[in-house]
VODOSE-320253 format. One record per residue (C-alpha): residue number from 1; residue in one letter; x negated, y, z. Coordinates in pm, whole numbers, plus 50000, padded with zeros to 5 digits. Each point is the difference from the previous one (the first is absolute). Layout:
! VODOSE-320253
SITE resi resn     u     v     w
SITE  NUM    A     X     Y     Z
...
END
This chain:
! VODOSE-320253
SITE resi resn     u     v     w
SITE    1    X 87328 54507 32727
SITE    2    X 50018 49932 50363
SITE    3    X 50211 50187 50188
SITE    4    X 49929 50122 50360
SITE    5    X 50212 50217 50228
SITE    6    X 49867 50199 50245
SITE    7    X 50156 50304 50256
SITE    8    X 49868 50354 50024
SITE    9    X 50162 50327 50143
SITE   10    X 50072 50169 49670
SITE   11    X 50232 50250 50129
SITE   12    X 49985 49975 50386
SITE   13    X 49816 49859 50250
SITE   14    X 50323 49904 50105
SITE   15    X 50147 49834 49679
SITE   16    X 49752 49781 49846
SITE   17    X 50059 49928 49606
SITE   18    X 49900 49759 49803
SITE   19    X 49712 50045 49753
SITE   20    X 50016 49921 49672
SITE   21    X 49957 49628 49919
SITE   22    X 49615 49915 49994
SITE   23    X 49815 50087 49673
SITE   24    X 50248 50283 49987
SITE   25    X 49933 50372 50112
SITE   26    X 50254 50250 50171
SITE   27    X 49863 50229 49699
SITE   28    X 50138 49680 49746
SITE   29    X 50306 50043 50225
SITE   30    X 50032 50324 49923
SITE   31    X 49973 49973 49632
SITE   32    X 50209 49748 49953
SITE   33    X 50277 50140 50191
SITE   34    X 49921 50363 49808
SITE   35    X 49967 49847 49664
SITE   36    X 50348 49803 50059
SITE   37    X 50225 50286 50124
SITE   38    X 49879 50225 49680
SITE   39    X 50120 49728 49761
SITE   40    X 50334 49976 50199
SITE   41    X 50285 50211 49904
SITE   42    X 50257 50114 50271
SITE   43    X 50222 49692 49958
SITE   44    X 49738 49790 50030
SITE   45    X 49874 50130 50378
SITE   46    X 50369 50073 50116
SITE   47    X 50041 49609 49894
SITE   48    X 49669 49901 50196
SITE   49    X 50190 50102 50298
SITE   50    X 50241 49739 50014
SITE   51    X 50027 49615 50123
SITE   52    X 50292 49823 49864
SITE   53    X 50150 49668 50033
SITE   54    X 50044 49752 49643
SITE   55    X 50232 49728 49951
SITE   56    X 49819 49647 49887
SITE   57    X 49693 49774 50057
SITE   58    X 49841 50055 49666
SITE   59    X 49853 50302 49832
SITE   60    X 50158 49941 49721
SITE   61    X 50362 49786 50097
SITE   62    X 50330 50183 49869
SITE   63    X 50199 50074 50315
SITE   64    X 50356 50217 49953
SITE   65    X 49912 50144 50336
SITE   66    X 49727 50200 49842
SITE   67    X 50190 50142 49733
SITE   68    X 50253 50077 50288
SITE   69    X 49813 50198 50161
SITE   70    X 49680 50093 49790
SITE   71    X 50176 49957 49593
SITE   72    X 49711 49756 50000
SITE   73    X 50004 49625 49922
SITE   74    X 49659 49900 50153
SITE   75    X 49786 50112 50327
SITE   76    X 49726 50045 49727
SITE   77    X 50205 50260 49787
SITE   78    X 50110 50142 50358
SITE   79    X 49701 50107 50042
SITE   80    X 49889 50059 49652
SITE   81    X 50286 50263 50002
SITE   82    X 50000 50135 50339
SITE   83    X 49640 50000 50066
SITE   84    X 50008 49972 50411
SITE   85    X 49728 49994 50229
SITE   86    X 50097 49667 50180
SITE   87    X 50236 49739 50044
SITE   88    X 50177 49807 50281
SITE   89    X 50030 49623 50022
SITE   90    X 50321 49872 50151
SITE   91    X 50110 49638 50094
SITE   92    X 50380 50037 50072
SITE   93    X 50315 49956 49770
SITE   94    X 50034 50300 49856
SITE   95    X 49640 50001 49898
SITE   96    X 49830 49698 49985
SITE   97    X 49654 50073 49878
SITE   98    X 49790 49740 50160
SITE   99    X 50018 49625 49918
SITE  100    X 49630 49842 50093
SITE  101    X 49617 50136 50040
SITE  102    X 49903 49935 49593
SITE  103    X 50347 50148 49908
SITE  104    X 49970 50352 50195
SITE  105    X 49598 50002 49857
SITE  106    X 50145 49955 49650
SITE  107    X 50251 50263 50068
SITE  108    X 49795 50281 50158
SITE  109    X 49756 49910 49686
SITE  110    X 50274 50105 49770
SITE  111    X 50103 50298 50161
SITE  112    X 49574 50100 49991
SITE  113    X 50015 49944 49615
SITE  114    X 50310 50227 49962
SITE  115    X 49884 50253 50165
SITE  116    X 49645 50004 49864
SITE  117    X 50166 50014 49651
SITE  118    X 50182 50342 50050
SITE  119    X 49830 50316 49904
SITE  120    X 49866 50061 50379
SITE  121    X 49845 49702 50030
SITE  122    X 50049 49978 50401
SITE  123    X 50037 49640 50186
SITE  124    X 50271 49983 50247
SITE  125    X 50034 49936 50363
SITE  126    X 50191 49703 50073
SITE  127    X 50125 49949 50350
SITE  128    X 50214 49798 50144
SITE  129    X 50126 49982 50465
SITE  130    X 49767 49748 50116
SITE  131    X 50008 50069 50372
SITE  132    X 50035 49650 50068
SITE  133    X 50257 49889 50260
SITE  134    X 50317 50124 49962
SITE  135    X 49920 50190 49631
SITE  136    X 49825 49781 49814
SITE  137    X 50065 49980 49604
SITE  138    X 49760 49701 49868
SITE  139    X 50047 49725 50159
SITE  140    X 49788 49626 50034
SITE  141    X 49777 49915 49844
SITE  142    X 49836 50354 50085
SITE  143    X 49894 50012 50364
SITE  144    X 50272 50075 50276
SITE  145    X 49949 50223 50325
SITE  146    X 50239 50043 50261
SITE  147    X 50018 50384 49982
SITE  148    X 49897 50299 50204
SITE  149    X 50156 49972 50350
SITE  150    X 49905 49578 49973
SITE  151    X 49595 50143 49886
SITE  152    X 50005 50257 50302
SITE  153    X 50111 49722 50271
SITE  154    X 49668 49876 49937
SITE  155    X 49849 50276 50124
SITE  156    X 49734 49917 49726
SITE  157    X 49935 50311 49783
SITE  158    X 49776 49758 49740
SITE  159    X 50272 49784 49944
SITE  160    X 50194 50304 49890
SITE  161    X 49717 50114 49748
SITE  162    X 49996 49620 49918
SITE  163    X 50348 49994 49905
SITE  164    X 49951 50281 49783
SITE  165    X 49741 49923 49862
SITE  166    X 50107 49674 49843
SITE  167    X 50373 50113 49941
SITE  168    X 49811 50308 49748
SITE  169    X 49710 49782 49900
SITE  170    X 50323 49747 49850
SITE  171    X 50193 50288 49891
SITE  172    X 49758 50150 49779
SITE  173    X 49901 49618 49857
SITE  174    X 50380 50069 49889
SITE  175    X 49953 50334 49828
SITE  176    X 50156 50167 50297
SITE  177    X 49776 50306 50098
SITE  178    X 50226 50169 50235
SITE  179    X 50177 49870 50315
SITE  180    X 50253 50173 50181
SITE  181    X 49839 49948 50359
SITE  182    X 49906 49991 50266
SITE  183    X 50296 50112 50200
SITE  184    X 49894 50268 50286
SITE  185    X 50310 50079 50148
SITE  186    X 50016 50006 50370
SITE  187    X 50292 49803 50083
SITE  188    X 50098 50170 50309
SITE  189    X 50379 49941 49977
SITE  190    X 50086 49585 50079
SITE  191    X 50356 50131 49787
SITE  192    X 49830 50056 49721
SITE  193    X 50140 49825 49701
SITE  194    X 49735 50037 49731
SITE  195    X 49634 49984 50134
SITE  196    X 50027 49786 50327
SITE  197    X 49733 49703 49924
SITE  198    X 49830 50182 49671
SITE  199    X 49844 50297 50296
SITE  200    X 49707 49870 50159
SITE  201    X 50076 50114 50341
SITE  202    X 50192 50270 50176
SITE  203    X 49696 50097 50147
SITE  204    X 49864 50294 49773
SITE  205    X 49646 49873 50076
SITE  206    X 50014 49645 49948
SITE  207    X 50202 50096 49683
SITE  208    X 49723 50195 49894
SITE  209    X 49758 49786 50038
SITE  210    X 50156 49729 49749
SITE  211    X 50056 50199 49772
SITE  212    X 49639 50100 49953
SITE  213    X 49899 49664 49992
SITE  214    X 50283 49941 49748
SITE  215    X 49835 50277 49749
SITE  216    X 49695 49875 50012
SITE  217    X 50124 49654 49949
SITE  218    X 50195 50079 49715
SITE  219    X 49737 50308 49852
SITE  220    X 49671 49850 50077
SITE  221    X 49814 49739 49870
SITE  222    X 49661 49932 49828
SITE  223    X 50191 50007 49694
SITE  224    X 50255 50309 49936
SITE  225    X 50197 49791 49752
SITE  226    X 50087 49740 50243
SITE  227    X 50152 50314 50176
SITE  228    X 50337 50193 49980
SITE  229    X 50100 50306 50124
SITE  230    X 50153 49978 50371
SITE  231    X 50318 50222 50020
SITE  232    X 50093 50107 50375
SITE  233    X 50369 50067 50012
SITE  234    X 50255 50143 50108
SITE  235    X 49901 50357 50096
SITE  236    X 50070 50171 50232
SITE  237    X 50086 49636 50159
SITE  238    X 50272 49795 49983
SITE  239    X 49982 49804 50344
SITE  240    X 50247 50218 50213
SITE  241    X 50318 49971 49812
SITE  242    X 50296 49784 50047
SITE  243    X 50100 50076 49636
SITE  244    X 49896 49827 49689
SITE  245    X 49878 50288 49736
SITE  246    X 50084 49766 49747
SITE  247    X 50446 50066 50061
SITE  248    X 49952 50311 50192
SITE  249    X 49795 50303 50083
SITE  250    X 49849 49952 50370
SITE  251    X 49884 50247 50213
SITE  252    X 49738 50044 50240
SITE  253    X 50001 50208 50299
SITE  254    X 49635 50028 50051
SITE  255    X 49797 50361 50075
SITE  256    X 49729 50070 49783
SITE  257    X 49796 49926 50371
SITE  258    X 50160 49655 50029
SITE  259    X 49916 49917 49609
SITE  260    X 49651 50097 50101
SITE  261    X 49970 49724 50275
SITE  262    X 50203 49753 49875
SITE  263    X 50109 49972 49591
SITE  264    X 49697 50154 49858
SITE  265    X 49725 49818 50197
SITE  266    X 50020 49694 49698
SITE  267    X 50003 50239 49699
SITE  268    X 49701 50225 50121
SITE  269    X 49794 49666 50099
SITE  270    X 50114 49924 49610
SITE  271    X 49868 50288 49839
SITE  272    X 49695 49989 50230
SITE  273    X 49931 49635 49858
SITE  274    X 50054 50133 49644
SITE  275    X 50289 49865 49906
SITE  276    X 50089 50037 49655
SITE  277    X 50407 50071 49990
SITE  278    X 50271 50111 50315
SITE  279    X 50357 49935 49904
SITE  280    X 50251 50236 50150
SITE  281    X 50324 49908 50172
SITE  282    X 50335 50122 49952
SITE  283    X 50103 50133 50328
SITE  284    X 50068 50328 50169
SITE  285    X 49769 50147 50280
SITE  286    X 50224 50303 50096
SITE  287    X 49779 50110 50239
SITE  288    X 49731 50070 49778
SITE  289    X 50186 50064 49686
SITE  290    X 50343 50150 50096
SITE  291    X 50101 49987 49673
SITE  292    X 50124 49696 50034
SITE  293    X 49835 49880 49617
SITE  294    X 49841 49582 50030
SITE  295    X 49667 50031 50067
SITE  296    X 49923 49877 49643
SITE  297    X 50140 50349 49865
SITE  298    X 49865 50230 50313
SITE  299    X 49668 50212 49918
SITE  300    X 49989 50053 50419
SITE  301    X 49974 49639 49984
SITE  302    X 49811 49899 49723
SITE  303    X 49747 50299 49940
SITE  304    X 50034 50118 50382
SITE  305    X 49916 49702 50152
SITE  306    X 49855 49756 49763
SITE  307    X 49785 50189 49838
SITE  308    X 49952 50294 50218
SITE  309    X 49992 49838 50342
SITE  310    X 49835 49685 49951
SITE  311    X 49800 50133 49723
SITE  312    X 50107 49720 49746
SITE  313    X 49816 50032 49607
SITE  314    X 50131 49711 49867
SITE  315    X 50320 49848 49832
SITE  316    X 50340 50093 50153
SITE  317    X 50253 49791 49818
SITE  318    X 50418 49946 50068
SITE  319    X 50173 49729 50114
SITE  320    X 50239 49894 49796
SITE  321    X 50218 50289 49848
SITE  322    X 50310 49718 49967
SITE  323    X 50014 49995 50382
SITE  324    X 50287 50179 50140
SITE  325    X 49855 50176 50211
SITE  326    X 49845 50246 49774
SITE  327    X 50309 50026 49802
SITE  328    X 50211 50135 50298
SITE  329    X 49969 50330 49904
SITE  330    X 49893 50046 49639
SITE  331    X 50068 49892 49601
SITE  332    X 49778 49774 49899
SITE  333    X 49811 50216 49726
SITE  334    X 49932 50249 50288
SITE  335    X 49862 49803 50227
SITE  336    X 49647 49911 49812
SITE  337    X 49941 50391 49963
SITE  338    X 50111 50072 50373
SITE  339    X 49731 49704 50064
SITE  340    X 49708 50122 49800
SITE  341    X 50112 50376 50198
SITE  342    X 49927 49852 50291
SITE  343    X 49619 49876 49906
SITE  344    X 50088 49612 49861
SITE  345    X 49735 49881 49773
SITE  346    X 50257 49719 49869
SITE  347    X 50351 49901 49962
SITE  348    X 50085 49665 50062
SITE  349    X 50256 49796 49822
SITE  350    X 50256 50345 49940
SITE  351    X 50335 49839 49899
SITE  352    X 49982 50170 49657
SITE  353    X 49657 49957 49841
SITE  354    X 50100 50190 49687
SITE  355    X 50196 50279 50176
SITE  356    X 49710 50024 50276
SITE  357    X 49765 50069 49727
SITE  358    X 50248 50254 49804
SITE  359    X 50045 50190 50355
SITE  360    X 49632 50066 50107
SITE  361    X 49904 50086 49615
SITE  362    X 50276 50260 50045
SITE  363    X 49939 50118 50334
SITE  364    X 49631 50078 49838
SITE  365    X 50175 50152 49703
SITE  366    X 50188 50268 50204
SITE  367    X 49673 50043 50206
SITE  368    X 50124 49843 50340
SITE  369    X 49743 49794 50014
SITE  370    X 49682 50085 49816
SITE  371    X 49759 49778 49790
SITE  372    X 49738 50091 50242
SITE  373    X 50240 49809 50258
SITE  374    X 50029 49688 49812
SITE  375    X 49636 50007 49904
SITE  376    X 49894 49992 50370
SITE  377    X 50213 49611 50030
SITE  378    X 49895 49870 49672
SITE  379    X 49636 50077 50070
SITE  380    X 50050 49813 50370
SITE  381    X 50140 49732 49814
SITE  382    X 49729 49956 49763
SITE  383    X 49713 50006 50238
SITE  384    X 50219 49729 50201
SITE  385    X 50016 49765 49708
SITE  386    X 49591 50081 49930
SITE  387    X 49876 49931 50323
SITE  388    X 50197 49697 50073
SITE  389    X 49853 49860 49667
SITE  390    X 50314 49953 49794
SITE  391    X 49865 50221 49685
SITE  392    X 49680 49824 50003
SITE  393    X 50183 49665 49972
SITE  394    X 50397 49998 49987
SITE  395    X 50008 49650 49915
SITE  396    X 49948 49674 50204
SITE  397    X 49919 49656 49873
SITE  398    X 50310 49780 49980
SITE  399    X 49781 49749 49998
SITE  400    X 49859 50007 50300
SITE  401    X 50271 50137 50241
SITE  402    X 50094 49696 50181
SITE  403    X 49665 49970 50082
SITE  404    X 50056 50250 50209
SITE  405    X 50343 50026 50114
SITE  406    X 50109 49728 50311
SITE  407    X 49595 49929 49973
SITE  408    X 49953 49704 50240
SITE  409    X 49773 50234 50235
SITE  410    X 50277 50290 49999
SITE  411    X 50259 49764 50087
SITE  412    X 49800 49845 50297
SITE  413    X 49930 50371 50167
SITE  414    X 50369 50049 49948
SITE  415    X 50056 49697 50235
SITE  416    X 49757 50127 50216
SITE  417    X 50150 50341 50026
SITE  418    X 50341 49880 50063
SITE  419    X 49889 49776 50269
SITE  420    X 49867 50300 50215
SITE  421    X 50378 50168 49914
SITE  422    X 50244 49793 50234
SITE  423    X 50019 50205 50350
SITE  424    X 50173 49762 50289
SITE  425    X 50277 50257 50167
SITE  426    X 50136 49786 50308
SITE  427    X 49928 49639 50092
SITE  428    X 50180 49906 50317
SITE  429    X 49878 49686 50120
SITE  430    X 49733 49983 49822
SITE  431    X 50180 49799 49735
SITE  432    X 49766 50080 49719
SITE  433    X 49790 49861 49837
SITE  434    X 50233 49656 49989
SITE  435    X 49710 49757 50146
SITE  436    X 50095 49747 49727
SITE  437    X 50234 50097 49664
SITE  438    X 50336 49959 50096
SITE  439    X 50171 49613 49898
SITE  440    X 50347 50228 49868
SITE  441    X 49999 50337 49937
SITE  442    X 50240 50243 49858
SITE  443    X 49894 50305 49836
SITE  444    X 50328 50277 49910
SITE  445    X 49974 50353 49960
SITE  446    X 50069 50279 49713
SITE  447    X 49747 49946 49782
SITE  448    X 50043 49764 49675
SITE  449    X 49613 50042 49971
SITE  450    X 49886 49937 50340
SITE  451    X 50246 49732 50137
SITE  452    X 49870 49728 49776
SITE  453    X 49656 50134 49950
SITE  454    X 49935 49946 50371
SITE  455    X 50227 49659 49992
SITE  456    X 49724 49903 49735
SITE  457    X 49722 50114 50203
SITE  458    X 50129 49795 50339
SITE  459    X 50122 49702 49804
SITE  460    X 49626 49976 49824
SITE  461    X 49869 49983 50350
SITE  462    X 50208 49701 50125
SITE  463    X 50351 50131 50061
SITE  464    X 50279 49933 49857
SITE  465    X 50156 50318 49958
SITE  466    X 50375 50171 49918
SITE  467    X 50009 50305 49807
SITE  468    X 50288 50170 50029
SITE  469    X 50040 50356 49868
SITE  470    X 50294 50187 50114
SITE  471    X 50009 50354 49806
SITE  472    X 49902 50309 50188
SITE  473    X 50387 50013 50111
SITE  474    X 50074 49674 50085
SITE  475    X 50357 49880 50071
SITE  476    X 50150 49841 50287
SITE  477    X 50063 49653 49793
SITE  478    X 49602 50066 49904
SITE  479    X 49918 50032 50354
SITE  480    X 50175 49735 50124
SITE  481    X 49821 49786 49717
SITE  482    X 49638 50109 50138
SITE  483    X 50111 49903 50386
SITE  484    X 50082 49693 49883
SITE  485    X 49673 49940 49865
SITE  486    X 49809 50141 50261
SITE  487    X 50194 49760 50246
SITE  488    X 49863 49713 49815
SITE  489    X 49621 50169 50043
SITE  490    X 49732 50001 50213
SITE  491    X 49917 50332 49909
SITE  492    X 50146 50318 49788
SITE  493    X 49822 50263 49784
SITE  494    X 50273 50284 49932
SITE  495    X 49864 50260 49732
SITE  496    X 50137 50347 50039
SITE  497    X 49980 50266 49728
SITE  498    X 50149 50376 50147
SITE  499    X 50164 49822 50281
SITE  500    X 50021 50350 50192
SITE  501    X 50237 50120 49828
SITE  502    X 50219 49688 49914
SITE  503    X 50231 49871 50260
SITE  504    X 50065 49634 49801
SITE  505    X 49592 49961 50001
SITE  506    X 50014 50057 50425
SITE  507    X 50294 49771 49983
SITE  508    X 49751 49754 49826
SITE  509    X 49735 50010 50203
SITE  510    X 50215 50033 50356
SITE  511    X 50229 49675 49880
SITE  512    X 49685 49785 49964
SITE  513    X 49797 50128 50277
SITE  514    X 50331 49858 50191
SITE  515    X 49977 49655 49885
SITE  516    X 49659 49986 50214
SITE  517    X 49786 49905 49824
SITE  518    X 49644 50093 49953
SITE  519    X 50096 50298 49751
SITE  520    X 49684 50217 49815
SITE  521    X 50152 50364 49887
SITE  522    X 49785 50123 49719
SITE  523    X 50061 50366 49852
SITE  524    X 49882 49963 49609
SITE  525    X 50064 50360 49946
SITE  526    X 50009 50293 50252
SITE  527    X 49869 49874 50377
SITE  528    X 50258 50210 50124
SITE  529    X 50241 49694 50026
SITE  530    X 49844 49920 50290
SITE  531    X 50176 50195 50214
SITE  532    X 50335 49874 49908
SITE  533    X 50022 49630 50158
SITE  534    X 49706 50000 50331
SITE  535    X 50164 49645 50082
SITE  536    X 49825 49854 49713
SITE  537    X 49721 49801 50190
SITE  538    X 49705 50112 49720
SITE  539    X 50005 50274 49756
SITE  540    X 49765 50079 49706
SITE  541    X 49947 50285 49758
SITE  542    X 49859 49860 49635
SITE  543    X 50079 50397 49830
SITE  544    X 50096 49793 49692
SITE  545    X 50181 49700 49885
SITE  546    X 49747 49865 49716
SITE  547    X 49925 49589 49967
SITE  548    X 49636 50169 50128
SITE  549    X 50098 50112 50307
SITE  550    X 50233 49727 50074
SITE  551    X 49701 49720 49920
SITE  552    X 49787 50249 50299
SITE  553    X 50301 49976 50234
SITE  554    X 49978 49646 49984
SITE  555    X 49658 50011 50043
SITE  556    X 50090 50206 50363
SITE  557    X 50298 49766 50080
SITE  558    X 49789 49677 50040
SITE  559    X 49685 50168 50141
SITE  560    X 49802 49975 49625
SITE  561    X 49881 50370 50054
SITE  562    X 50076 50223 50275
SITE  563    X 50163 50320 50001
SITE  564    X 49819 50345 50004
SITE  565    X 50305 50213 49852
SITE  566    X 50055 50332 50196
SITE  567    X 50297 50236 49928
SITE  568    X 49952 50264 49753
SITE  569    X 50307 50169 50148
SITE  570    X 50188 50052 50361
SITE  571    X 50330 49786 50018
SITE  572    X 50265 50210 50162
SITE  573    X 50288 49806 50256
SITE  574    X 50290 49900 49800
SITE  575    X 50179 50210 50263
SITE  576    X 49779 50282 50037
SITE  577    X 49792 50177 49691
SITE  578    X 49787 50178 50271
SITE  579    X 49895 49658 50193
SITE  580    X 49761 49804 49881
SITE  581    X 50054 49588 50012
SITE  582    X 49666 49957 49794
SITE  583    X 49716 50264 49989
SITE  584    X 49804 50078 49702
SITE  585    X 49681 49776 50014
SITE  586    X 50187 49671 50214
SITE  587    X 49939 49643 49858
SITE  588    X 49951 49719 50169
SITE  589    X 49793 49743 49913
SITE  590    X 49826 49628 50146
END
């Protein structure tokens, strides 16, 4: 049948939910979700409420990890056995579960077909981090962005809903039905070591309002299964630590008053724009919860303010329960009870599936938590996975998926998008754009992506180009290497990646500027490099280090496309955090 999605206020006028799937009844919703919980025994909802990682990229390859950690050969008898309500696609070494577009269709296929042949008969979410930018897990051919703060430069709220909207429309193609983003943490703090360029802004507003568009990119469409379920993360927000919750537990000195104005503005525009899922962080908000617990395990946090404060009816899932920072102060088998205490809906990736399981089923047992309690997730989960389509149709057409993903169209609006990204910082002598592309030019710098992606991009317009990547510590025997290349230039590109906080990377960048020559300081991660060398004669901001956004800072360098990039955040004085050497909203452009 055709499949429409449309928005009503079901609960709220302030949270609009999404109706059932055209042809399809909130009464049909309600059966469906009644009939299912009757034929479920306890085991069976308990399991509904968690996410868990796999080892593999088939359904049905034999990989020791599993039987590792799950006394299973197979992601298919994984799930078979354990009976979860979702799984999380990786792309790193420990788990690699991602190979190409036809591969991870195939895969989330076979995970479908397992779970449709236990006794409960419920499809799976499958979700994967595909903020773009900096956290990105499938890679070419499926269509790039440059991430959130790189979006918001733009000033362009449609090219946010764009970017959404393709990233979910490829993602579900690919059997992926849930993606963990957008991210709406304000990222107030320029030390922070986690969000920096995945926040939109530091401006709560301007945050806000990307995000929105970022739901309804990602949730709404003509056709609900080309959608997946946005997740906002990480509440309370993330963006004013100097921490990293993954190797710590941070804390946050905000008032419940300062949360108001600041942290919270994202999440309530969120659940005002009907988002399906909020992931909570795991950090510590004293001031509101002296207890001192990580917000994922506080009820003041979770129930208090998510739910009671912002008025939030839909999915509240973890981050990851490996993380550290949730670990700080309890065993792992207490910490999904603690978590579900608190008012989680579901537990993501807890470091012992098994023992997870064993611990909630008991903590039900001795009547800690009640089946009531765990009836009130699994039927949030259930609607979730009904309205966004998945149980009319949990399988996609491997076929026809790279018909859709990196589609020729998708691919051209990501150039476009990008091109509105770069945001022109300082250009002293008006020495941009070059009037003609350089004869010799060197291009040096952090990045192992970047430095020869823009190389390529100069050298395909008539330069002949040097790449030269130093490391993001570069030695003095490196840096004496780059000046002697730059002395044979007529021009230098130096690349800096978290400059601000690296003394060899200003030793870089302050050795060539020396040599004077014409020298172009671009920051391909956090702007806030900036600050660090003001004798460079030009400085850009590209938020993100991609071959994308190099091929659109080429485009600026030689005058292709002019710059309309504004800051999404304030850049602080190297020598003074209260001064401001570039205000939120400067960019220069010709």
């Amino acid at each position: 049948m055709g499949l429409a999605l449309s928005v009503a206020g079901c609960t709220s006028d302030a949270e609009p939910v999404a109706e059932p799937p055209q042809g399809m009844s909130e009464q049909e919703l309600n059966l469906w979700v009644s009939a299912t919980m009757r034929r479920m025994s306890l085991e069976d909802k308990v399991s509904q409420l968690f996410v868990t990682y796999i080892y593999g990229q088939s359904a049905d390859a034999v990989d020791p990890k599993n039987q590792e950690a799950f006394k299973e050969d197979t992601p298919a008898k994984v799930v078979e056995h354990y009976r979860p309500g979702g799984i999380i696609y990786f792309n790193n070494d420990v788990r690699d579960n991602i190979d190409n577009p036809k591969q991870i269709a195939a895969f989330s296929n076979g995970l479908q077909r397992a779970a449709l042949r236990t006794g409960v008969r419920i499809p799976l979410f499958i979700a994967t981090d595909q903020e773009q930018g900096l956290v990105t897990r499938i890679g070419p051919p499926a269509t790039a962005f440059p991430g959130n703060m790189a979006v918001c430069a733009s000033r362009n709220a449609d090219d946010a809903k764009t970017a959404a909207r393709i990233t979910g429309n490829e993602l579900r193609a690919m059997g992926v039905n849930v993606d963990f983003a957008p991210d709406a943490d304000v990222n107030s703090n320029p030390a922070n070591p986690v969000i920096g360029v995945r926040s939109f802004s530091s401006d709560p507003a301007l945050t806000a309002q990307f995000v929105t568009a970022q739901v309804e990119g990602y949730q709404r469409s003509w056709n609900v299964l080309q959608t997946v379920s946005a997740t906002a993360k990480h509440f309370p927000g993330h963006g004013d630590t100097s921490e990293d919750s993954h190797s710590t537990l941070p804390k946050i000195e905000r008032t419940k008053e300062e949360w108001s104005r600041i942290e919270a503005v994202p999440f309530r525009a969120a659940a005002q724009a009907g988002i399906d899922a909020i992931m909570t962080a795991h950090i510590r908000v004293p001031k509101i919860d002296p207890s001192g617990e990580p917000s994922t395990l506080s009820r003041a946090i979770v129930t208090g303010l998510l739910r009671d404060d912002l008025g939030y009816k839909g999915l509240i899932i973890t981050d990851s329960l490996e993380m550290e920072g949730v670990r700080k102060m309890h065993p792992d088998s207490e910490i999904p009870v603690l978590a579900l205490e608190a008012g989680v809906d579901q537990l993501l990736m807890p470091k012992d599936l098994p023992g997870a399981i064993r611990s909630v089923l008991a903590a039900v047992q001795s009547g800690r938590l009640t089946e009531a309690r765990i009836e009130q997730s699994v039927k949030r989960v259930l609607e979730a996975k009904f309205r966004r389509g998945i149980v009319i149709r949990p399988l996609v057409d491997e076929d026809d998926v790279l018909e859709t993903v990196g589609a020729p169209d998708h691919l051209a609006d990501a150039a476009r998008i990008t091109d509105r990204t770069v945001t022109v910082l300082r250009n002293e002598g008006n020495l941009l754009p070059f009037r003609a592309p350089p004869a010799n030019v060197l291009v040096a710098g952090a990045s192992t992506v970047a430095v020869p992606a823009l190389a390529a991009s100069l050298q395909s317009r008539g330069s002949r180009a040097t790449s030269k990547p130093t490391g993001t510590t570069p030695s003095d025997a490196v840096i004496a290497d780059a000046v002697s290349a730059a002395n044979q230039s007529d021009a230098v590109i130096v690349l800096t990646s978290g400059m601000s906080t690296n003394a060899a990377q200003q030793k870089l960048v302050q050795s060539l500027v020396a040599t004077n020559k014409p020298v172009v300081a671009v920051a391909v991660r956090n702007p806030y490099d900036a600050a660090y060398v003001d004798r460079a004669p030009a400085w850009l901001a590209t938020y993100s280090s991609s071959t994308g956004s190099m091929e659109s800072t080429a485009k600026v360098l030689l005058g292709e496309v002019a710059p309309v990039g504004k800051l999404p955040v304030s850049i602080p004085a190297s020598n003074d955090p209260n001064t401001e050497r570039y205000p939120l909203g400067h960019g220069l452009t010709w």
